[in-house]
Structure formats: structure tokens, C-alpha cells
C-alpha positions in Angstrom: -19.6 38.6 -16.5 -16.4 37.5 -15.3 -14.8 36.8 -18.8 -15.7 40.6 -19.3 -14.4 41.6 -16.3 -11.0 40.3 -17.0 -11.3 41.4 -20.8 -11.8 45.3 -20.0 -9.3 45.2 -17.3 -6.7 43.2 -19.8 -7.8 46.0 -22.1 -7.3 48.7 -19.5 -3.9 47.7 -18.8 -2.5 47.7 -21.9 -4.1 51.5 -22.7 -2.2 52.5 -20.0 1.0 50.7 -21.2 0.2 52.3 -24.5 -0.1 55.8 -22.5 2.9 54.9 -20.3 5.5 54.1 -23.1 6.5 57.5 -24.1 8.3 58.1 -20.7 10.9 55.6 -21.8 12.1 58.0 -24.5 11.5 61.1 -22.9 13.5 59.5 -20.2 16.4 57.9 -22.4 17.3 61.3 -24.0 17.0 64.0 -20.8 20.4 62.3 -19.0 22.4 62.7 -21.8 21.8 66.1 -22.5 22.0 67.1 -19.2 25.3 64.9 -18.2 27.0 63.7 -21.4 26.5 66.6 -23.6 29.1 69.4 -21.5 31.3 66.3 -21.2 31.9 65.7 -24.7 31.5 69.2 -26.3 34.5 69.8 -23.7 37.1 66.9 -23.8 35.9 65.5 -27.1 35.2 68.5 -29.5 37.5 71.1 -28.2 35.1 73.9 -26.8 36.5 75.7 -23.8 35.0 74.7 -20.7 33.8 78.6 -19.9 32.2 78.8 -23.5 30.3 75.5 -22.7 29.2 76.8 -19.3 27.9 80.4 -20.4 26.3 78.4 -23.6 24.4 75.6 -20.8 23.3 78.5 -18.6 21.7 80.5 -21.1 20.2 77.5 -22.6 19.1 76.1 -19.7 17.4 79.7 -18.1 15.2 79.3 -21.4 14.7 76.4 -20.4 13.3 76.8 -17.2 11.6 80.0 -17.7 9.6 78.6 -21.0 7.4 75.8 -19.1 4.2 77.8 -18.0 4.4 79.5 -21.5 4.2 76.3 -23.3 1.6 75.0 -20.6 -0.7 77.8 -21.4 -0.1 77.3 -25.3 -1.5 74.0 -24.9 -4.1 74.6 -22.8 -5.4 77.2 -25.7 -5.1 75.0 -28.8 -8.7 73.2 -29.5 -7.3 70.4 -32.4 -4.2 69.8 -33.9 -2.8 68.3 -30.7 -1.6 64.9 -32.2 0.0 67.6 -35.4 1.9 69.2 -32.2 2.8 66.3 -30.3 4.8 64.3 -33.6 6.2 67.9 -34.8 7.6 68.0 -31.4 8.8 64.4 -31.6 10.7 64.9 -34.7 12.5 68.2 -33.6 13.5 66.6 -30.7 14.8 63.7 -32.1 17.0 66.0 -34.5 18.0 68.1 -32.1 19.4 65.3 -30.0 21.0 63.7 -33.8 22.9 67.3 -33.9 24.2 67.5 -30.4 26.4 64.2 -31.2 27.3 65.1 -34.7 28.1 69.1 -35.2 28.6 69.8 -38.7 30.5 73.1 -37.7 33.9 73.3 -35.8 35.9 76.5 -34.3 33.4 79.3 -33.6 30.5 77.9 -34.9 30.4 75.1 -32.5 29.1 77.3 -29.3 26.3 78.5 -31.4 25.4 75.0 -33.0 25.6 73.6 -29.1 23.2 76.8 -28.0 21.0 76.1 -30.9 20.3 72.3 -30.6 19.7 72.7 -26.6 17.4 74.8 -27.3 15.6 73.4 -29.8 15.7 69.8 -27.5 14.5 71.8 -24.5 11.3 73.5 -26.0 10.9 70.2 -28.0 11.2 67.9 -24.8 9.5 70.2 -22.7 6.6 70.3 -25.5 6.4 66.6 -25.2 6.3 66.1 -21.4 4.1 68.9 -20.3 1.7 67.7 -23.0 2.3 64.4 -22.3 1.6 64.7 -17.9 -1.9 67.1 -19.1 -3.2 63.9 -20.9 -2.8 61.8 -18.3 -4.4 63.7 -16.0 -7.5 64.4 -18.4 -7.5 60.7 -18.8 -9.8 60.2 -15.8 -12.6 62.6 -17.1 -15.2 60.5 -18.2 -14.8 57.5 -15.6 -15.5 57.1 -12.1 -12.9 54.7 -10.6 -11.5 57.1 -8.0 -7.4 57.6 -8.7 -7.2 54.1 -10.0 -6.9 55.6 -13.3 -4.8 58.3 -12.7 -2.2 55.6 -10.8 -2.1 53.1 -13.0 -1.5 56.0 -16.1 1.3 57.4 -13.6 2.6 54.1 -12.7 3.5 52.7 -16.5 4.4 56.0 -17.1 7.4 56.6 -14.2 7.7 52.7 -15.0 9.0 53.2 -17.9 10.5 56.1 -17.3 12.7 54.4 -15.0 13.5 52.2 -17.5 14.6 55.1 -19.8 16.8 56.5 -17.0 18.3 52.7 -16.8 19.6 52.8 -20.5 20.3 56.8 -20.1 22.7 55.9 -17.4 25.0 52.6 -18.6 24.3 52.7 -23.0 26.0 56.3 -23.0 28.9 56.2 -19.7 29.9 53.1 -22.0 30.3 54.8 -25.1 32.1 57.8 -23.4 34.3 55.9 -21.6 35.3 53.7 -24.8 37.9 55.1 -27.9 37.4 58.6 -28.5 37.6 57.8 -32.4 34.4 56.3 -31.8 32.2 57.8 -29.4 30.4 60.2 -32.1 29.8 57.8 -34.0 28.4 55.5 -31.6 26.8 58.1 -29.8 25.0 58.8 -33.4 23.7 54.9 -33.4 22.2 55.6 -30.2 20.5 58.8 -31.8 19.1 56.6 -34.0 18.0 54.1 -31.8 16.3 56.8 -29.4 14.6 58.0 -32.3 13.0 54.5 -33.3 11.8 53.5 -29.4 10.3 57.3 -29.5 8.4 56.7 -32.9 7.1 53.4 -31.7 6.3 55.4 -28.1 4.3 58.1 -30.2 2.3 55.5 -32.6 1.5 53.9 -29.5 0.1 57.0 -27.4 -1.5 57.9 -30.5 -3.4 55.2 -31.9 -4.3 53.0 -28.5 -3.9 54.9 -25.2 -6.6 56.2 -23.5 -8.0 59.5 -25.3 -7.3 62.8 -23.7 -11.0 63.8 -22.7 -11.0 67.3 -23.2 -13.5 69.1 -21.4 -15.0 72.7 -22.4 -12.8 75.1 -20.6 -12.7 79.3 -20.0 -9.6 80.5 -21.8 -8.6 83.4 -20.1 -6.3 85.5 -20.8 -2.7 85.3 -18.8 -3.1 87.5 -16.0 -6.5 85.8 -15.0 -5.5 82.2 -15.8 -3.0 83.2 -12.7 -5.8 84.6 -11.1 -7.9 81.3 -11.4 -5.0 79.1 -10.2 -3.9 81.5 -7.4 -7.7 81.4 -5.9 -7.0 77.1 -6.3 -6.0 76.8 -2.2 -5.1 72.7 -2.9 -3.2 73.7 -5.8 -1.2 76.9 -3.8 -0.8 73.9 -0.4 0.9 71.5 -2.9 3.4 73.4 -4.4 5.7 73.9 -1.2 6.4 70.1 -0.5 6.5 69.5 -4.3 9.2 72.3 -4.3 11.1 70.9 -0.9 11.2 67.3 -2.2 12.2 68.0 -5.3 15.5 69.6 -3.8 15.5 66.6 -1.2 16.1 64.2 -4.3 18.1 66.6 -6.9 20.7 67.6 -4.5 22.0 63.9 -3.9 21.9 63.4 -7.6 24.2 66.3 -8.1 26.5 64.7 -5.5 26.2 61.2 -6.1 29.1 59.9 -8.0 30.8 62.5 -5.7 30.2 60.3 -2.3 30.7 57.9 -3.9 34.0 58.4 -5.1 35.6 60.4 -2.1 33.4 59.3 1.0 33.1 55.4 0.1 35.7 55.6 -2.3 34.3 53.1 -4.1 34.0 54.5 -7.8 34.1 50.8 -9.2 30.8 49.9 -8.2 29.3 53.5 -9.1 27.4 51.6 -12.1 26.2 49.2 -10.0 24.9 51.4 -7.0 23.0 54.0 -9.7 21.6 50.6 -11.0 20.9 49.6 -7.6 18.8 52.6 -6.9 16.9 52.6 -10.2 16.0 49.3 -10.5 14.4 49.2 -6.7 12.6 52.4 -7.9 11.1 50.3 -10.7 9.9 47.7 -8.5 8.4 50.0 -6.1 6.3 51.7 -8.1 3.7 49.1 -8.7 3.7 48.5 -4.4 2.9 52.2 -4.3 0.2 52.2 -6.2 -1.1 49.2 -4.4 -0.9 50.9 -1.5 -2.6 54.2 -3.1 -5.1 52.5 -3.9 -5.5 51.0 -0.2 -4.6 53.9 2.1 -4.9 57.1 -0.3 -2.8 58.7 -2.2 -0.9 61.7 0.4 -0.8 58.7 3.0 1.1 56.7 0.7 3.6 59.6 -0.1 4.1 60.3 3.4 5.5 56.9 4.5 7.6 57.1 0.8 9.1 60.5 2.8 9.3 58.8 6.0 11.8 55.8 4.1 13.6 58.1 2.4 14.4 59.9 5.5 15.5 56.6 7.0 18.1 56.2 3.9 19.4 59.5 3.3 20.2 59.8 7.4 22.2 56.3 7.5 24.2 57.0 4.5 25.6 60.6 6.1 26.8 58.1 9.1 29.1 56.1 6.3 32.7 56.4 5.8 35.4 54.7 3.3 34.8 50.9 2.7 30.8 51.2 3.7 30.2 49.1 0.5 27.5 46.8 1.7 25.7 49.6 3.6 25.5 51.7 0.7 23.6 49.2 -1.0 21.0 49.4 1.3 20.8 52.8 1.5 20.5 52.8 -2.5 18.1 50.1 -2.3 15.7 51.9 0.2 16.0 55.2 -1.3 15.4 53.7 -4.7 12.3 52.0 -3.2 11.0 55.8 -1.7 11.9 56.9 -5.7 9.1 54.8 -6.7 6.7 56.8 -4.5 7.9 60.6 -5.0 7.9 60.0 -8.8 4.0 58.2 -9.1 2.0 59.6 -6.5 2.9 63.9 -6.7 1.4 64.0 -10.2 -1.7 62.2 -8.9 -1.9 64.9 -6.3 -1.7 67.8 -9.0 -4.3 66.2 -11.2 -7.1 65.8 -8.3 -6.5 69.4 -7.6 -7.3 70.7 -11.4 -11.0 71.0 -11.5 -12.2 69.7 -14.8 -13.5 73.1 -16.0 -10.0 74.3 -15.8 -6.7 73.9 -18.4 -4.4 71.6 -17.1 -1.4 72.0 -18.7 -0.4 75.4 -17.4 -0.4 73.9 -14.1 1.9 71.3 -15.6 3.8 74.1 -16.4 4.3 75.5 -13.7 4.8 72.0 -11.9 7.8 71.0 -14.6 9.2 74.5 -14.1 9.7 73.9 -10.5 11.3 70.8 -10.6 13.9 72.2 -12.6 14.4 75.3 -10.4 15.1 72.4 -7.7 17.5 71.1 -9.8 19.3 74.7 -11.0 19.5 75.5 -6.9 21.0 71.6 -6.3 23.9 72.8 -8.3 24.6 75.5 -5.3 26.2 72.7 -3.6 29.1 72.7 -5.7 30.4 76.1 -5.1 29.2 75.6 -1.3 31.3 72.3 -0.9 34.3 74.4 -3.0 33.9 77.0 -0.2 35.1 74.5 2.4 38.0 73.4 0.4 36.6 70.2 -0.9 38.5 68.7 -3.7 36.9 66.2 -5.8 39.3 62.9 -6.1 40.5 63.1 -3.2 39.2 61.6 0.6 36.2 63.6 1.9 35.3 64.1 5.4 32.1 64.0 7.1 30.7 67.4 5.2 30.3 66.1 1.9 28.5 63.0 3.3 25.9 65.7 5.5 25.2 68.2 2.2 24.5 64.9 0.3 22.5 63.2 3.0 21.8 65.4 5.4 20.7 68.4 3.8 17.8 66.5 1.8 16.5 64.6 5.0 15.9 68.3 6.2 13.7 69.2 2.6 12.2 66.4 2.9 11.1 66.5 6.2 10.0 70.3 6.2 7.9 68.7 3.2 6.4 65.9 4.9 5.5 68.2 7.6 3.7 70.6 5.4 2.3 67.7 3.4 0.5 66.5 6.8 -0.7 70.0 7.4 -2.8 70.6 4.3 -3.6 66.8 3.4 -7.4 67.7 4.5 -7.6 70.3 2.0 -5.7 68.1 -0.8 -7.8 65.1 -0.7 -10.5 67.3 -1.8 -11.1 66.8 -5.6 -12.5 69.9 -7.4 -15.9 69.0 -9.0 
């Protein structure tokens, strides 16, 4: 009995690897588009910096407004999943080819730019929506409380992470190297990304967990939102999603920003973003240990609670705070680990198994990126007091990149305590 016992847990764990794998790629590819890409269309291939801005806005508007449609799209197909899931690989993996090397110059380069966003952010957004509704579904036919559900979300933000890792030093090198060869390069990484996201795919296809589709109503739109507005767990988790959300994508808007002009510091940017990431990584699998101990919201809560902590110390630090800094990014990194594991594992216990769950993963993706759209506010805000970036910043950029998240986050902790009755109710 105990050989077996360790057998189908050894056989457990590496389904959920299997599962947990694609995050790397999905991961590895978002950064770049969203950092790299304006960057290089700019400086490297000529475009003028309003084109690029009009072309990212529109872009990114489908974007965000696509998410719910795509989650009900899914939720409505009954085969051909695994058809949809590699035709959105390979577009995806073109798309991202394209972005690095335009065959078009002049005029046609705003519309080749507009055209391969697009087709990367319906392909990626395919992908990941999909890709968070199997996980959840993975649970259907077992009956080990959120075990499953954590350690599917663990190897999956695990990875992730380690996606965000390479997103973050592979690319800042290549941009910051000769400008002869950063298409080129850039192109090699294309290539790479496109081999770790074929092995990620083969993976989830042939030995993750299967996705255990249960018989559901499909409704038409109108009363799909109907169904999910009458879901109170599902209404009570979308406000401190919503609020944290903002609480982490504001200081990631602002980051190399404090860093630069309030430590001054811009030499060890690398390092602190590496800092932050890699204690995110290694917190994940503590949080999940703890899930599994305390429950899930608990968990989450004290994750808030150490976030708070960091984000409050760093808005005390001034030029030459070094050391400090490290800590802060070393605790916040560690609260990371919890607010990227445990809110999915919230949404799926809310979706009752009679119900579609990828138009709540929809809705769910598409508020995250409204968080992130509304983080960019605190650009023109900072602007409006006369900040300048590169040069010394006072005490207001360090309280709109610390400050303002500890308030999110703790209006969201606060509304997390509120309804965490009614959340740890799973629908039967």
C-alpha cells in the first residue's frame, strides 16, 4: 500500500508539472510584448512615438474588451478543444516571430505592428483563458479538497515565474546590446519561445490531467450573465480581485522609476526585479502548504497582510536605501507567491460544476488587465506634479508607488474578511 501511495502521488505530481508547464511560455512571451515591443518599434525601427501609442491603445482596448467573449466561445465548444488550443499556439507563436521581424517599412509598419498585437492578444488570451478553465475542471472527478486545484495552480504560477525570469533579463540584454543585432537576436529568441511552447503544449496535451468536462446549460449571453450575476461568492470575489490587482500593477508601472530616481540605484535594477521574482518562486510552494493547512482566503489574507508590511517600508526609503530595498523586494516577492496561486483557487470553488467556467475566466483575465490599463494613470498623475523621470524624486513618487497599493490592498483584505464566510462555500 505504501509503494502505491508514493507511486500515484509521484504520478500526481508530474500531471500537474505536465499541466503547469505551459505558464512558462505564456509567461516568457507577455513581457516583451507589453515592454520591449513600443521600445523597439520606436528607437529601433523608426515609427513615431504617437503612431506607436494610438496603434498599442487600440490594440490593447481589443484586447481587454475580447476576454469574456472568448470565455463564452469556449465554454460553447463540445470537441475540438485540443484543435483550438495548438491553432492558437501556432498564431501566437507567429505573431510574436512578426513583431521582431516586419517585412514592411514606412507606412506599412503601423499596420503590420497593429496586426501582429492583435493577432498575439486573441492568440494569448485564447491560450490562457483556456488554459486557467482546465485547471479549474481538473478537480471534477476527485475528492481531495483544493489539493488539486493548489498544486495545478502552484506548477502553473511556478513556472510562470520562471517565464517572467527569462521575459525580464534574455530580452533587456538583447535591447541593450548593438542595434545591428537586436532583430536578429530578438528573432532567435522567437524561435526558442516557440520550441519551450511546443514542448509546453505536447506536454498539457498528452499527460496532464484531463479537463473533466461536465454536462453544462449553454445559455444564451444575456442569461449566462444572468446565471453568474445570481453566483453571490462569485459577485463577493470580484472586488478584492479587482483592488489587488491595482495593489500589485501599479508598482510594476513604477518600478524601474523608484528605482532609478528615489534609490537612484539603476545598476542593481536587474538584480532587485530578480530579487522579487525569484522569492515569488519560492513562496509559492509555502503557500500552498499553508492552504492546505489553514484554507485557502486565510492564507491569502496573511499574503495581503506581508505585502502591506513591504510596500509601507519602501515609501519610508530615500537615495542610497540599497540594502533595504532588498528586503522590501524580498518580502513583497514572497506575498507574490500568494496573490498569484491562491485567487484562482478562489474563482474555481465558486464555479459550480453545472456551470461554464471559462466565461468567468473571462471575465477574471479581463479585470486584471483593466487594473493594469488604470495603473498606467499614474504616469500622467506623477507628470501633473512636475515629476521628471532621470532626475531625484521626492517623497511623492515613493507614496504613489508604495503607498497607494498598501491602500488597494488593504480595502481588499478588508472586503476579503467580510465575505470569506460566503467564499468558502463551494457550489455543489
Amino acid at each position: 500500500m505504501k509503494t502505491f501511495a508514493i507511486t500515484t502521488s509521484n504520478h500526481q505530481t508530474l500531471g500537474y508539472a505536465a499541466y503547469g508547464l505551459l505558464g512558462l511560455p505564456l509567461a516568457m512571451v507577455a513581457l516583451p510584448v507589453y515592454v520591449q515591443v513600443p521600445v523597439y518599434y520606436t528607437s529601433q525601427l523608426g515609427l513615431s512615438l504617437a503612431t506607436t501609442g494610438w496603434v498599442l491603445f487600440l490594440a490593447r482596448l481589443i484586447d481587454t474588451v475580447q476576454d469574456p467573449l472568448l470565455g463564452r466561445w469556449i465554454d460553447r465548444l463540445r470537441g475540438g478543444l485540443n484543435t483550438v488550443l495548438i491553432i492558437a499556439a501556432t498564431v501566437l507563436a507567429f505573431a510574436f516571430f512578426g513583431l521582431w521581424l516586419p517585412p514592411v517599412t514606412g507606412g506599412g509598419l503601423a499596420l503590420w505592428l497593429g496586426l501582429m498585437l492583435i493577432l498575439a492578444y486573441i492568440a494569448h488570451s485564447t491560450l490562457n483563458i483556456t488554459y486557467l478553465a482546465w485547471g479549474a475542471r481538473i478537480q471534477a472527478s476527485q475528492s481531495s479538497g483544493d489539493g488539486v486545484l493548489l498544486g495545478a495552480a502552484a506548477w502553473r504560477e511556478g513556472a510562470g515565474l520562471v517565464g517572467v525570469i527569462v521575459a525580464s533579463v534574455i530580452p533587456s540584454m538583447i535591447m541593450a546590446g548593438s542595434r545591428g543585432d537586436v532583430a536578429s537576436n530578438m528573432g532567435w529568441y522567437s524561435l526558442g519561445f516557440a520550441l519551450i511552447l511546443m514542448l509546453a503544449m505536447l506536454a498539457l496535451l498528452r499527460a496532464a490531467p484531463a479537463w473533466q468536462r461536465t454536462q453544462t446549460s449553454i445559455l444564451n449571453l444575456k442569461n449566462t450573465y444572468q446565471q453568474m450575476s445570481k453566483n453571490q461568492a462569485f459577485r463577493l470575489l470580484l472586488p478584492p480581485y479587482f483592488l489587488n490587482a491595482l495593489s500589485i500593477s501599479i508598482p510594476a508601472t513604477l518600478v524601474l522609476f523608484f528605482i532609478n530616481d528615489r534609490i537612484q540605484a539603476p545598476n542593481y535594477a536587474g538584480a532587485f526585479l530578480a530579487t522579487y521574482f525569484i522569492a515569488g518562486a519560492i513562496g509559492l510552494p509555502i503557500w500552498v502548504k499553508l492552504a492546505n493547512r489553514i484554507g485557502v482566503i486565510s492564507s491569502w489574507r496573511i499574503g495581503m497582510l506581508l505585502a502591506i508590511t513591504a510596500f509601507f517600508s519602501a515609501s519610508l526609503l530615500q537615495s542610497g536605501d540599497i540594502a533595504a530595498y532588498f528586503l522590501v523586494c524580498l518580502a513583497a516577492g514572497l506575498s507574490l507567491g500568494a496573490d498569484l496561486a491562491l485567487p484562482p483557487v478562489l474563482l474555481a470553488k465558486v464555479i459550480a460544476q453545472d456551470e461554464p467556467p471559462a466565461l468567468y475566466y473571462g471575465i477574471w483575465t479581463l479585470l486584471g488587465k483593466l487594473a493594469l490599463a488604470f495603473s498606467g494613470l499614474a504616469l500622467p498623475l506623477l507628470a501633473q506634479f512636475d515629476y521628471q523621470p532621470g532626475h531625484a524624486s521626492g517623497a511623492l513618487l515613493a507614496w504613489i508607488y508604495a503607498g497607494v497599493p498598501c491602500g488597494f490592498k488593504l480595502i481588499a483584505l478588508l472586503l476579503l474578511m467580510r465575505s470569506s464566510q460566503q467564499l468558502e462555500v463551494t457550489p455543489s
